[in-house]
C-alpha atoms as an extended CHARMM CRD file, in Angstrom:
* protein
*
       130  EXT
         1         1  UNK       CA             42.9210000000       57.4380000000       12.7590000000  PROA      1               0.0000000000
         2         2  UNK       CA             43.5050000000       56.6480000000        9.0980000000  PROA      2               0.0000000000
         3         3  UNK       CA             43.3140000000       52.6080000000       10.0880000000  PROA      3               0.0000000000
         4         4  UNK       CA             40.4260000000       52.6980000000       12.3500000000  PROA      4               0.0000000000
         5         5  UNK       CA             38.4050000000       54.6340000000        9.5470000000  PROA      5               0.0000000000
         6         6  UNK       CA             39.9620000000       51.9580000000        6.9380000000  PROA      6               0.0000000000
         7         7  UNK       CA             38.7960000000       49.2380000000        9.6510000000  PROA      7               0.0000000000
         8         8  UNK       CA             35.7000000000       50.5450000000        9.7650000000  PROA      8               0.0000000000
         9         9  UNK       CA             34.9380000000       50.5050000000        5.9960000000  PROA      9               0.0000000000
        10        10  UNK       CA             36.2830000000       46.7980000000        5.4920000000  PROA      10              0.0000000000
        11        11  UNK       CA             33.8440000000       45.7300000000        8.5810000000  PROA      11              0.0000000000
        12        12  UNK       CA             30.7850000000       47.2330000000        6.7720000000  PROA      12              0.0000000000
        13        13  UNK       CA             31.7400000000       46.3110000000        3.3770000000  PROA      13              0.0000000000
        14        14  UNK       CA             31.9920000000       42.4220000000        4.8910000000  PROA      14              0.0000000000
        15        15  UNK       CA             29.0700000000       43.3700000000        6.4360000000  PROA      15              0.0000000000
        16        16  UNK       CA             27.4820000000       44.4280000000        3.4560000000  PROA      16              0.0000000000
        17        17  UNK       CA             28.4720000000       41.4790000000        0.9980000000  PROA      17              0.0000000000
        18        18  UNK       CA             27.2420000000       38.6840000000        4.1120000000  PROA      18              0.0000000000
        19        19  UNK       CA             23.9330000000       40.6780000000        3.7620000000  PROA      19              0.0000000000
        20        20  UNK       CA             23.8800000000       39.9460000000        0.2380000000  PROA      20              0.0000000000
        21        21  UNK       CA             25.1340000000       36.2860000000        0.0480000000  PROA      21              0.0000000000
        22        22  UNK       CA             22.3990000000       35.4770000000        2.6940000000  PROA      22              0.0000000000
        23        23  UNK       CA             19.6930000000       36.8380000000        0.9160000000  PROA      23              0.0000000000
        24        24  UNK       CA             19.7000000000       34.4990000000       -1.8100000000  PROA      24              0.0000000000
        25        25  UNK       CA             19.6670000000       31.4930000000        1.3500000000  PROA      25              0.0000000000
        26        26  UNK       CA             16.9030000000       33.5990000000        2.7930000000  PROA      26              0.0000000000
        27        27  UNK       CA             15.1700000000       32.9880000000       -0.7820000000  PROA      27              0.0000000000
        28        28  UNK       CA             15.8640000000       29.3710000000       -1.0140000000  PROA      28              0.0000000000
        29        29  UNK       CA             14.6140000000       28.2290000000        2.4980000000  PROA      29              0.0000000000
        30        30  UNK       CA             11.7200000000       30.3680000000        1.8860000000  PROA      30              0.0000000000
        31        31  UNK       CA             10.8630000000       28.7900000000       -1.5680000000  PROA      31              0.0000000000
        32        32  UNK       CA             11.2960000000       24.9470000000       -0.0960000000  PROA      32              0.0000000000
        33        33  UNK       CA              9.3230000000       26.4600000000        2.8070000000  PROA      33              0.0000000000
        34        34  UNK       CA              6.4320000000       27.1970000000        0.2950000000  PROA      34              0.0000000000
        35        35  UNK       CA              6.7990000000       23.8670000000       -1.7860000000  PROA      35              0.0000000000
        36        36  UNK       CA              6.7120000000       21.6630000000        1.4760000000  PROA      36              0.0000000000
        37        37  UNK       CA              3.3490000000       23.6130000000        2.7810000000  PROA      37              0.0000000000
        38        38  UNK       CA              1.9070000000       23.0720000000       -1.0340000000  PROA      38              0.0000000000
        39        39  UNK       CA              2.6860000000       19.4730000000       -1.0900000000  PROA      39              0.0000000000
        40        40  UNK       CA              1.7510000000       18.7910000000        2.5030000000  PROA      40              0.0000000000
        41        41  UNK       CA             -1.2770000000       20.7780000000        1.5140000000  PROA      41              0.0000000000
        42        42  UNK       CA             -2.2390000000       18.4490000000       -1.1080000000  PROA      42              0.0000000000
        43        43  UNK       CA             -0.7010000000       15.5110000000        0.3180000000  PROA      43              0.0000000000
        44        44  UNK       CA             -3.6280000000       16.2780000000        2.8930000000  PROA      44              0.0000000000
        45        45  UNK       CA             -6.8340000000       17.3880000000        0.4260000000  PROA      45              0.0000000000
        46        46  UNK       CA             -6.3120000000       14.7830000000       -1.2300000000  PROA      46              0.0000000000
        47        47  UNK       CA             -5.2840000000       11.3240000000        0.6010000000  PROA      47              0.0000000000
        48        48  UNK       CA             -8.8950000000       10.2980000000        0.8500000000  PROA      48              0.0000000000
        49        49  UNK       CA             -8.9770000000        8.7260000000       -3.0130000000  PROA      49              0.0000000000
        50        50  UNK       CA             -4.8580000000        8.1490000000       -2.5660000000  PROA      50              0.0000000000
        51        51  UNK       CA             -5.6400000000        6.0720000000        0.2130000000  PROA      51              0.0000000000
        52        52  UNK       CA             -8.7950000000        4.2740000000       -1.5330000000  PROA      52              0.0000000000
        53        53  UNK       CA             -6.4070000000        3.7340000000       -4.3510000000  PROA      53              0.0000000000
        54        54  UNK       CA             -3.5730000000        2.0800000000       -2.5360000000  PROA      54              0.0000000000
        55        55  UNK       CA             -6.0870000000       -0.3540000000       -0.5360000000  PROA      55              0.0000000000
        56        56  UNK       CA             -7.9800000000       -1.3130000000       -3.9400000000  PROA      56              0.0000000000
        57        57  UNK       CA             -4.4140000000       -2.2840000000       -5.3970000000  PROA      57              0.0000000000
        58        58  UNK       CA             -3.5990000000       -4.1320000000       -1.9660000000  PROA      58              0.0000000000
        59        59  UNK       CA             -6.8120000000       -6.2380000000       -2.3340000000  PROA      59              0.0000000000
        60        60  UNK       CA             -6.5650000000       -9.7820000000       -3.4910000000  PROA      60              0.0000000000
        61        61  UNK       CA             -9.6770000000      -11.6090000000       -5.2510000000  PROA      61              0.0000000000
        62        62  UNK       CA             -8.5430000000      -15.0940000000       -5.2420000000  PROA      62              0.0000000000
        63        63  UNK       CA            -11.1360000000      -17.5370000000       -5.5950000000  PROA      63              0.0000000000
        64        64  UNK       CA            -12.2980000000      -19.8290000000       -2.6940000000  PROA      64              0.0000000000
        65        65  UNK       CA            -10.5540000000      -23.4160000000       -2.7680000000  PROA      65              0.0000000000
        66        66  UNK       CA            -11.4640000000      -26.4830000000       -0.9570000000  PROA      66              0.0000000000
        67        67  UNK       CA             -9.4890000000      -26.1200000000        2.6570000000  PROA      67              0.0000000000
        68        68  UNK       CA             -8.9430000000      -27.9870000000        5.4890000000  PROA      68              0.0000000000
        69        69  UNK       CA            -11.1940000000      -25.6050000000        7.6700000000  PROA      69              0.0000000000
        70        70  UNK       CA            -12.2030000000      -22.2870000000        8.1920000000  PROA      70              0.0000000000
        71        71  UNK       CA            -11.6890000000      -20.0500000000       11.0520000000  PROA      71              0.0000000000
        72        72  UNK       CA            -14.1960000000      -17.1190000000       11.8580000000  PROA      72              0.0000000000
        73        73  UNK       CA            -11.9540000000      -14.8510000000       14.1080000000  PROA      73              0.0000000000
        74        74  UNK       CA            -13.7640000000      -12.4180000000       16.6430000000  PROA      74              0.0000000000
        75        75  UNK       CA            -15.3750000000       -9.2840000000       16.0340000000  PROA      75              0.0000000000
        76        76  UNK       CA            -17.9540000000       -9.2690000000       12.7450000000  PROA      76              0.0000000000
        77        77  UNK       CA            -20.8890000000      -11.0400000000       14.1310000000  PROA      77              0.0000000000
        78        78  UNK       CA            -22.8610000000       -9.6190000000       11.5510000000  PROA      78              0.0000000000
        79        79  UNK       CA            -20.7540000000      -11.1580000000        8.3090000000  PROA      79              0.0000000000
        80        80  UNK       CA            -18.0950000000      -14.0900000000        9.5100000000  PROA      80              0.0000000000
        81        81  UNK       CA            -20.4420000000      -16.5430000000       10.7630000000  PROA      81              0.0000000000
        82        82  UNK       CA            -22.2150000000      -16.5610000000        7.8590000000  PROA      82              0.0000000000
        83        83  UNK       CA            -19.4030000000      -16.4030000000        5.5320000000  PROA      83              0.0000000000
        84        84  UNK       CA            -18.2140000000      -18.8490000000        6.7890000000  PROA      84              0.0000000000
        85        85  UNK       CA            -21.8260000000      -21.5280000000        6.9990000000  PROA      85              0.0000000000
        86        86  UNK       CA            -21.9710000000      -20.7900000000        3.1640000000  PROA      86              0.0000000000
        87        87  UNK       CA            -18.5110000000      -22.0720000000        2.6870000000  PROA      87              0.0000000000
        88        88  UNK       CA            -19.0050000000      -24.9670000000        5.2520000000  PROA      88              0.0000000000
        89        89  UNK       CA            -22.3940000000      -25.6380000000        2.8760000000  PROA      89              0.0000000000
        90        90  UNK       CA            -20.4060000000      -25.2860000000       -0.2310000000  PROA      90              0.0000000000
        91        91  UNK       CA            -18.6520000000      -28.1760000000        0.4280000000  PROA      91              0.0000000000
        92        92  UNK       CA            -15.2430000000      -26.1830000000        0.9240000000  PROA      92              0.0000000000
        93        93  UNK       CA            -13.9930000000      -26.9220000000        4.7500000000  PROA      93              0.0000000000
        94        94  UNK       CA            -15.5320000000      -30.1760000000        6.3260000000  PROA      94              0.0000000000
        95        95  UNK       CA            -14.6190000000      -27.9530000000        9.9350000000  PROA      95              0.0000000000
        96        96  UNK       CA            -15.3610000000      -24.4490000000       11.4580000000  PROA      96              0.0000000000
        97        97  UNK       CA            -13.3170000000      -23.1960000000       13.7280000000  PROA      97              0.0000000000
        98        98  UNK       CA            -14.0520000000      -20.6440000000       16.3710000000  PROA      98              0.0000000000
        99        99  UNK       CA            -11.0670000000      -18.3060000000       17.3150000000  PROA      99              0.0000000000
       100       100  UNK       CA            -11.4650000000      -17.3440000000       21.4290000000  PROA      100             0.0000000000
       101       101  UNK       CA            -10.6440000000      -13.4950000000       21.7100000000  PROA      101             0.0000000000
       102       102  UNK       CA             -9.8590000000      -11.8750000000       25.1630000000  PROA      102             0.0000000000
       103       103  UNK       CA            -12.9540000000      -11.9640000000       27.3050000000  PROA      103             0.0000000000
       104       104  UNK       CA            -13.7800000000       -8.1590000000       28.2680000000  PROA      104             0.0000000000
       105       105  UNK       CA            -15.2970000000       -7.9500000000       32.5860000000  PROA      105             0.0000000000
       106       106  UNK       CA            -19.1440000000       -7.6650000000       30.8950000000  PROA      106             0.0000000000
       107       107  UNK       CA            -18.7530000000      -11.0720000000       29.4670000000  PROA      107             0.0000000000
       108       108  UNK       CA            -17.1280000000      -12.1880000000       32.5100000000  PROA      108             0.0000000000
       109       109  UNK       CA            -19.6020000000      -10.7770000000       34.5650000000  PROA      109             0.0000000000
       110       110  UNK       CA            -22.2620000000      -12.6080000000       32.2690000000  PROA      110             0.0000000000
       111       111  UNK       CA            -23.9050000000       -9.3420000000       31.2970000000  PROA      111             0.0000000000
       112       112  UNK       CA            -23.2520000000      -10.3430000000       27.5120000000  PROA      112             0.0000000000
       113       113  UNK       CA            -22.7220000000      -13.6410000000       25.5830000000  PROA      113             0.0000000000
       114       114  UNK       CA            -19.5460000000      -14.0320000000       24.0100000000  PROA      114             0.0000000000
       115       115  UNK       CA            -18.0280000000      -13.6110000000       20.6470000000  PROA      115             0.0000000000
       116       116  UNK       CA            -17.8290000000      -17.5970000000       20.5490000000  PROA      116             0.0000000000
       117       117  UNK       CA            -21.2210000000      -18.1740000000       22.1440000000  PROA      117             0.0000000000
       118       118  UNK       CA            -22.9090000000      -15.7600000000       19.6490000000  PROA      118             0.0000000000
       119       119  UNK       CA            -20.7290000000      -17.2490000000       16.6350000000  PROA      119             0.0000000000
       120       120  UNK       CA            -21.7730000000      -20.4510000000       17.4380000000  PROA      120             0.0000000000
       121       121  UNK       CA            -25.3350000000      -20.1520000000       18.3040000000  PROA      121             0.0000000000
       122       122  UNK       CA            -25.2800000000      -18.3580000000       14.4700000000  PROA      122             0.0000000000
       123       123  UNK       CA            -23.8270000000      -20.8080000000       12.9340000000  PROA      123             0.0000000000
       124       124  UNK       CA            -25.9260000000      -23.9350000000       14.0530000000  PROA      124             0.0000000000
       125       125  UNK       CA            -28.7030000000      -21.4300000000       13.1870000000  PROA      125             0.0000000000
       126       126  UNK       CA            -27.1440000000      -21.5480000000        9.8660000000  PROA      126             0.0000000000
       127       127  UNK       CA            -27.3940000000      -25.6410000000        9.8900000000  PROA      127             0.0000000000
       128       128  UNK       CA            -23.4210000000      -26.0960000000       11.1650000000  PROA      128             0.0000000000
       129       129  UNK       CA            -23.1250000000      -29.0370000000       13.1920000000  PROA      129             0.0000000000
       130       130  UNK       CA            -21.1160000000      -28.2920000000       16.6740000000  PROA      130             0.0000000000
């Protein structure tokens, strides 16, 4: 009886000492827990102006050089065309090209005029020659 009694007292004192050495693990996960909520936290308030920062240090300002055309790419009807008259204008490309996106079933249906047909209706508008 003397052994199981010793048996006993060896289980719960391992027992006892895994309690303890997990404790301080228990501590640790719960402290990188916190610190990864935090930083996510912020990470998330504030990547708005990280964001604006990081495209404001991807933007290049070159200035415009004489070319052997320009190309006004779909989309933007309200700024391409006429970016790219003033360079035509300015002397910088002698051509303007007219990229063809993917005609969507309303143009195809001839509901809408397309992308091109709007582009280049602007840009003789504009005093581009076809």
């Amino acid at each position: 009886m003397n052994m199981i009694a010793e048996s006993l007292a060896n289980q719960e004192s391992a027992a006892a000492e895994l309690v303890l050495a997990s404790a301080p693990r228990r501590g640790r996960w719960l402290r990188r827990l916190v610190f990864l909520a935090l930083a996510g936290g912020l990470l998330f308030a504030f990547s708005h102006p990280l964001m604006s920062q990081a495209a404001q240090w991807w933007i290049v300002s070159d200035p415009l050089e004489k070319a052997d055309a320009v190309l006004v790419l779909g989309g933007g009807l309200e700024s391409r065309p006429f970016g790219a008259a003033e360079i035509y204008k300015r002397g910088l490309a002698p051509i303007v090209l007219i990229a063809q996106p993917e005609i969507g079933p309303v143009v195809e249906m001839h509901l809408l005029p397309s992308d091109v047909e709007v582009t280049a209706a602007i840009l003789r508008k504009l005093g581009v020659p076809d």
